[in-house]
C-alpha positions in Angstrom: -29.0 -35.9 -3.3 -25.6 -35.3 -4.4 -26.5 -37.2 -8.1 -29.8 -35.8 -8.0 -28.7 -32.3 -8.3 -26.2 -32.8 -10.8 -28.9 -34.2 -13.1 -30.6 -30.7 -12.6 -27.9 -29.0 -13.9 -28.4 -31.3 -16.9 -31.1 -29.5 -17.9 -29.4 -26.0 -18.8 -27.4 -25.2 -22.1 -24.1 -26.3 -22.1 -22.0 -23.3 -20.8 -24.6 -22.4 -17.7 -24.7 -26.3 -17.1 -20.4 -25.6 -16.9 -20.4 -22.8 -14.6 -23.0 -24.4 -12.3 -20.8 -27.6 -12.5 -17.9 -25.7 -11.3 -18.9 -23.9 -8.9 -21.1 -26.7 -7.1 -18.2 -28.7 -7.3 -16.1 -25.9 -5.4 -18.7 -25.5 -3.1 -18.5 -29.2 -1.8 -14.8 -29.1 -1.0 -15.1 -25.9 0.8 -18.0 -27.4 3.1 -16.0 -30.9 3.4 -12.8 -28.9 4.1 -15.3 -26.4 7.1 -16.3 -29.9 8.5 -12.7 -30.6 9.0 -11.6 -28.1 10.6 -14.6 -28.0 12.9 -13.5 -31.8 13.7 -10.0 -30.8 13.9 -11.2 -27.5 16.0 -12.3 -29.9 18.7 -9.2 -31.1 19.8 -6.8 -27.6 20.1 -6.7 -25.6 22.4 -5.2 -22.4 20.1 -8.0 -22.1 17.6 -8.0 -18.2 16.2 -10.8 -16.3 15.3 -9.4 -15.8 12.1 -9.3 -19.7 11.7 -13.2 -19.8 13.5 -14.3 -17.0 10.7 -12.5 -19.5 7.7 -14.4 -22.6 9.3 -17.8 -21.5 9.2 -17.1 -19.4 6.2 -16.3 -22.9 4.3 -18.6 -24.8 6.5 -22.3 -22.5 6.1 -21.4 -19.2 4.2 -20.2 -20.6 1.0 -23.5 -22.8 0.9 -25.4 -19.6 0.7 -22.8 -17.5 -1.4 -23.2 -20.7 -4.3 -27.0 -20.8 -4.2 -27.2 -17.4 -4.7 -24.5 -16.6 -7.4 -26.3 -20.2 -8.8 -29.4 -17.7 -9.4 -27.3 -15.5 -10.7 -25.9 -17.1 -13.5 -28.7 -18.8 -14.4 -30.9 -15.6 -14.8 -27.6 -14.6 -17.0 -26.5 -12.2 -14.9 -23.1 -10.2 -15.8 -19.7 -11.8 -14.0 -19.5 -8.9 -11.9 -23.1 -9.2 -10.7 -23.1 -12.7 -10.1 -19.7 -12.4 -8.1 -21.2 -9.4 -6.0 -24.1 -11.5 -5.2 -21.8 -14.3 -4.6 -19.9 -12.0 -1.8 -22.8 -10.9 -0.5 -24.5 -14.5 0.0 -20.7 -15.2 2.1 -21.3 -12.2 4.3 -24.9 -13.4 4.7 -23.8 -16.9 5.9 -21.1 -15.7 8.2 -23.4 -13.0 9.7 -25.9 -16.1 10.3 -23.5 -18.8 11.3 -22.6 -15.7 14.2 -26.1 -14.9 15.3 -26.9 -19.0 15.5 -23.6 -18.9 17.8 -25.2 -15.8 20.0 -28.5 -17.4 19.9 -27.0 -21.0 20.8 -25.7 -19.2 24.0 -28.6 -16.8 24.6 -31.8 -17.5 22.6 -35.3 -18.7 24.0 -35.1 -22.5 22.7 -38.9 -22.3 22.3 -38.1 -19.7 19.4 -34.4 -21.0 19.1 -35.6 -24.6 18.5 -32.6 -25.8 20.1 -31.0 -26.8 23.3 -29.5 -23.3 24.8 -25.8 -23.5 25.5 -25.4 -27.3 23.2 -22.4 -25.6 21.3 -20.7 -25.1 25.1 -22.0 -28.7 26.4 -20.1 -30.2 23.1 -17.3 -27.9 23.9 -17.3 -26.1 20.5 -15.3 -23.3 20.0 -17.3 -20.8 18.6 -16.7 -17.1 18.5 -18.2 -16.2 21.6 -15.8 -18.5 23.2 -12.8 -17.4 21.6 -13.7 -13.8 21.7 -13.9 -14.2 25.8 -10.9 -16.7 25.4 -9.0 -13.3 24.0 -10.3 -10.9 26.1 -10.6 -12.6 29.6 -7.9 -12.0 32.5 -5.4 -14.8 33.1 -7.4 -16.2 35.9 -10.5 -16.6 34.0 -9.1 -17.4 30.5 -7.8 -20.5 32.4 -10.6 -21.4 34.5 -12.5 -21.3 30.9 -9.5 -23.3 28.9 -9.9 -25.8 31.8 -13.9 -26.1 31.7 -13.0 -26.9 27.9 -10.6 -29.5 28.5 -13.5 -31.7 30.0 -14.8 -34.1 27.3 -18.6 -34.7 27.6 -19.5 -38.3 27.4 
């Protein structure tokens, strides 16, 4: 897929094809360096929600944010529209990465489509957890650190 899509950009004049290039090619660090810090996220225990917010901003938002400012600049939009859109599309995946966390802990998996509660059975630390990991009392913040600890097989 990865080939395949730069030989769509092949197809656009030579300085869209550039800024496509660019910015795709930003794009897939960001989501390989999200996917490492979720991997890395797994095994601490002080993950921040500013850290969380950076994670799934690299790991889901930025996908969005590139598609969209990839419209953008294609329909030759100005630099400052295509960088608004580009913002927007970020706050768009963030605000979605955070309702699939609310809906992984709360949604009806018949409309979900997915196990309820699988980010909790793989211990992920999303920003539910970390937002009742900040907020709990003592007691509870280390009954929940210690339901954590336990690997699932």
């Amino acid at each position: 897929m990865l080939i395949n899509s730069y030989q769509f950009f092949e197809s656009y004049p030579p300085e869209i094809f550039k800024e496509l290039i660019s910015l795709f090619s930003r794009t897939a660090i960001e989501v390989c360096e999200g996917q490492q810090y979720d991997v890395d996220f797994e095994s601490r225990d002080d993950v921040s929600i500013p850290e969380y917010l950076k994670m799934i901003e690299y790991k889901t938002a930025v996908l969005v944010a590139a598609a969209m400012k990839m419209g953008a600049i294609i329909a030759n939009a100005s630099p400052q529209d295509a960088d608004a859109i580009y913002d927007f599309g970020k706050n768009l995946g963030l605000a979605f990465q955070l309702q699939d966390d609310y809906l992984d802990a709360f949604g009806a998996p018949k409309s979900f489509g997915k196990q309820v509660g699988g980010d909790i059975i793989e211990n992920k630390k999303t920003f539910l957890v970390l937002k009742a990991m900040e907020l709990a009392p003592k007691e509870q913040k280390e009954g929940l650190m210690h339901l954590y600890s336990i690997r699932p097989k």
